[in-house]
C-alpha positions as CSV (number, residue, x, y, z in Angstrom):
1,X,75.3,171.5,109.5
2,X,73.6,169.4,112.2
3,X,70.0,167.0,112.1
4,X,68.1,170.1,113.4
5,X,69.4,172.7,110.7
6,X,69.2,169.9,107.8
7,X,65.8,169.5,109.0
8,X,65.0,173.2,109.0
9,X,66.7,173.0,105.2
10,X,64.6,170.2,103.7
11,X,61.5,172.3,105.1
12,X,62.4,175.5,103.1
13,X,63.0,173.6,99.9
14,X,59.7,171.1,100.6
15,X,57.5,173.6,101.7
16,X,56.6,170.6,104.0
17,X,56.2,170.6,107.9
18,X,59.1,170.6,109.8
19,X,57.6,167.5,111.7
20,X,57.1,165.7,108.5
21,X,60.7,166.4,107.2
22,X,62.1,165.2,110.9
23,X,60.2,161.6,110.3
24,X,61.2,161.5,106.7
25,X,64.5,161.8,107.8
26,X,64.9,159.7,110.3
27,X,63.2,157.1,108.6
28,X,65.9,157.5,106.0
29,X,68.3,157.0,108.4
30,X,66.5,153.6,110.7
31,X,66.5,152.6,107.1
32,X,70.2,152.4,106.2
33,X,71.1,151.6,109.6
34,X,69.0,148.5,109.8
35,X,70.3,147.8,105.9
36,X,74.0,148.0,107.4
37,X,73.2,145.8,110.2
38,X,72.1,142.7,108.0
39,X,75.3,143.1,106.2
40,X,73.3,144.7,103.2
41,X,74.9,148.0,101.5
42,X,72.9,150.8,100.2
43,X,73.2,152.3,97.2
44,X,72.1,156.1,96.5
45,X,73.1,156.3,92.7
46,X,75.1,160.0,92.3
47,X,75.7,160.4,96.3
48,X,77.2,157.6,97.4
49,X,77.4,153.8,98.8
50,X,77.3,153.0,102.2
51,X,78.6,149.4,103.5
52,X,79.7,147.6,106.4
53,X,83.4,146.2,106.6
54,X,85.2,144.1,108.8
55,X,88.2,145.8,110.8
56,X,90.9,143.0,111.7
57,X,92.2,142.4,114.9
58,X,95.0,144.4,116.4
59,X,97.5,145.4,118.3
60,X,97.5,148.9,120.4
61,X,99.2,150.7,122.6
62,X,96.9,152.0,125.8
63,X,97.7,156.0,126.2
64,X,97.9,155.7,129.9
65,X,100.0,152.9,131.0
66,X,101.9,152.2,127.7
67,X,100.7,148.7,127.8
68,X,99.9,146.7,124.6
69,X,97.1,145.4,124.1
70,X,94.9,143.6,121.4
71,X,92.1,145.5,120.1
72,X,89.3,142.8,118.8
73,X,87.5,142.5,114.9
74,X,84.6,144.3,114.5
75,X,82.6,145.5,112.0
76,X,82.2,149.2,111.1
77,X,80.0,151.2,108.5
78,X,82.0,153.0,105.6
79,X,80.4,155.9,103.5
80,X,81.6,156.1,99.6
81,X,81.2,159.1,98.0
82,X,79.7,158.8,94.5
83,X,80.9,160.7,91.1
84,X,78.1,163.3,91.5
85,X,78.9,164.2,95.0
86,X,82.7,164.1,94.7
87,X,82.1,166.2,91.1
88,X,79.8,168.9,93.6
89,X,82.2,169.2,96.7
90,X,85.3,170.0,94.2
């Protein structure tokens, strides 16, 4: 399912607007993304966690040339899946 068809989705069951639904959700989504970008995680209690983590620094191997190379830290968001939504899926 993509933005448009979960959009189209929370319409049905809302009986809302489709516009209203599309700011709704992405105002969910500015929302955890600016939470993840001040380091802060975000808890939806039965769906799931999502954080940011640090990624250490290491070494790969470029596809073209075969050199090795060093591939820097960063940080990266990670997605938890809670009880509820692992209990749903299976």
């Amino acid at each position: 399912m993509n933005k448009a068809k979960l959009i189209e989705q929370m319409a049905k069951v809302t009986k809302l607007p489709k516009n209203e639904c599309k700011d709704c959700l992405e105002s969910v989504i500015s929302i955890i993304g600016g939470s993840l970008k001040q380091n802060k995680s975000v808890v939806l209690t039965g769906f799931g966690t999502f954080s940011v983590i640090q990624r250490k620094k290491r070494t790969g191997v470029n596809p073209s040339t075969g050199a090795k190379m060093t591939i820097p830290a960063k940080k990266v968001p990670k997605f938890k899946a809670g009880k509820a939504l692992k209990e749903m899926v299976g």
